[in-house]
N, C-alpha and C positions, 0 to 999 in steps of 0.2 A: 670086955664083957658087954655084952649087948643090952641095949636100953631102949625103954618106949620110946617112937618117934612121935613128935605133936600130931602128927595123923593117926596116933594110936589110939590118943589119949584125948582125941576131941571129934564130934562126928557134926558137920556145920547144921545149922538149924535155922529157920526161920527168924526175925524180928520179930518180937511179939509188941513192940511199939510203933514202928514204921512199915508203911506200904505204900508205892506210888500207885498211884490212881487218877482215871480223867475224868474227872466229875467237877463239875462247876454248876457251883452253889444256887440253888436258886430265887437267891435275891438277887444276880447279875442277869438273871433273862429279863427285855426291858418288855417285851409283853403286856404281861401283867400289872406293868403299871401304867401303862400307854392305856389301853383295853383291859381292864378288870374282868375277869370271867362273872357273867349275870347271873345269876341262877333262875330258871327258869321253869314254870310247871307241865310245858308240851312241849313236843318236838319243834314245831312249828307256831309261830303265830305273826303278829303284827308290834311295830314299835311305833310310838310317836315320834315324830321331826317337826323341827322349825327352820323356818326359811332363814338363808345367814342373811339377806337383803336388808328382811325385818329387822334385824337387830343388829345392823353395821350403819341402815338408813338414819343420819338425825333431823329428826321431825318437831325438836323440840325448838320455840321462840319465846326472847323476851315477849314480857308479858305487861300490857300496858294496866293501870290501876282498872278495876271494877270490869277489864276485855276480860272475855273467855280462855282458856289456857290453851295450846294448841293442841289439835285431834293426831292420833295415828294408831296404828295398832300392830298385829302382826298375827300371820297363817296359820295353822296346823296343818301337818298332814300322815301321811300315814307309809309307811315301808315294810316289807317283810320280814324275815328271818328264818332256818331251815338250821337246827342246831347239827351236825354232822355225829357220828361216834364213832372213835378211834380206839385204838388199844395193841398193846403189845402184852408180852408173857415171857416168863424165863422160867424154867419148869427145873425145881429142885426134887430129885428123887429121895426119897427114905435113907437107899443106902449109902448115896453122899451126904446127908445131913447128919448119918450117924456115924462116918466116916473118916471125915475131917479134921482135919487137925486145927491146935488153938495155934494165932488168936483167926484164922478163918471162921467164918461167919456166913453160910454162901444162904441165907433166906435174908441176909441182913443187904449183902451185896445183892441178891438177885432184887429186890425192893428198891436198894439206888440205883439199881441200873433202870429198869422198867420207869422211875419217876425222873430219871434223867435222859429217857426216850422221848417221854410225853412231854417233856419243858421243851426239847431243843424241835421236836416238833411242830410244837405252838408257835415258838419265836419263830422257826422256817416259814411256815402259813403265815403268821401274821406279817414279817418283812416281805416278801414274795406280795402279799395282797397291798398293801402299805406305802414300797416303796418301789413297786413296779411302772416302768414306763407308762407315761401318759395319765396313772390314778390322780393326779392332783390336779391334770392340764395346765401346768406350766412346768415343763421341761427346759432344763441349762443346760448346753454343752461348751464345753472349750473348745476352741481353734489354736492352729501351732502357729498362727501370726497375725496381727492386725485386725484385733477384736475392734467389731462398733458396733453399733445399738446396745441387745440386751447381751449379747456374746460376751463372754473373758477370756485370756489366755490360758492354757492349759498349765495346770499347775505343775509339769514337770519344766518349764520353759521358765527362762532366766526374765528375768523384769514381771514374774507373773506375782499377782497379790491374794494369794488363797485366804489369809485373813481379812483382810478388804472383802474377797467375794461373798463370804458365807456372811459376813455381815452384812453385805447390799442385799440378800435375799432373805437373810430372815429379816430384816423392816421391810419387805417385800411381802414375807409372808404376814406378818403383824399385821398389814394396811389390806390385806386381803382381809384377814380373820376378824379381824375389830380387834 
């Protein structure tokens, strides 16, 4: 006698709890916490700067009873800025929103995608301006043997100290920055 087969009697369906997705969160874009977004009231304007000289330079001396304390001080000056405007869009029509099946959500998806454009954007532009050759003027490269002066071995090379190295440069960079 012939009987339902489980393809009869089950027709496969979506998760309504799980979906894989590439979206990364954005408290991992370091961005925003490197460079805060300012908010600003014109496209364009001026920012204050101070010289690092001024404030790496110590100017300060003991100080004998009833002598004057020692003088020094430090610059202002002035820089520009030119705010840019960016933007993307994911266009949800009517009749896929009425469409859809649960638990789909495509205004909800089309909203992480679009603010998951503009984060990985930001980090793009900001790493690219940040940590592009020559923005800092001191550039390290490895060589594949017999590092001297400021040189190291190239961390794929056997005897090389990559931990060593990023600690010799950030007090490198410490003693740069104050």
């Amino acid at each position: 006698m012939p009987q339902p087969t489980i393809s009869d009697v089950h027709v496969d369906r979506p998760l309504t709890n799980l979906s894989v997705a590439y979206i990364q969160g954005a408290e991992a874009f370091v961005s925003g916490k490197v460079f805060p977004v300012v908010p600003v009231a014109q496209r364009s304007d001026e920012f204050y700067t101070y010289d690092i000289g001024d404030w790496t330079r110590v100017v300060a001396e003991k100080r004998a009873p009833g002598a004057p304390s020692a003088g020094g001080g430090y610059t202002i000056g002035t820089d520009n800025f030119f705010a840019q405007r960016y933007s993307v869009h994911d266009d949800v029509d009517d009749l896929t929103r009425a469409n859809q099946d649960q638990p789909l959500d495509a205004d909800s998806d089309a909203t992480d995608w679009v603010t998951d454009q503009m984060l990985r954007l930001r980090e793009r532009t900001w790493a690219t301006q940040y940590f592009g050759t020559g923005v800092w003027g001191n550039q390290r490269d490895g060589v594949a043997a017999g590092p001297t002066g400021d040189e190291f071995l190239q961390w794929d090379q056997a005897g090389s100290t990559p931990v060593e190295d990023v600690s010799t440069q950030s007090i490198g960079v410490a003693e740069l920055t104050g």
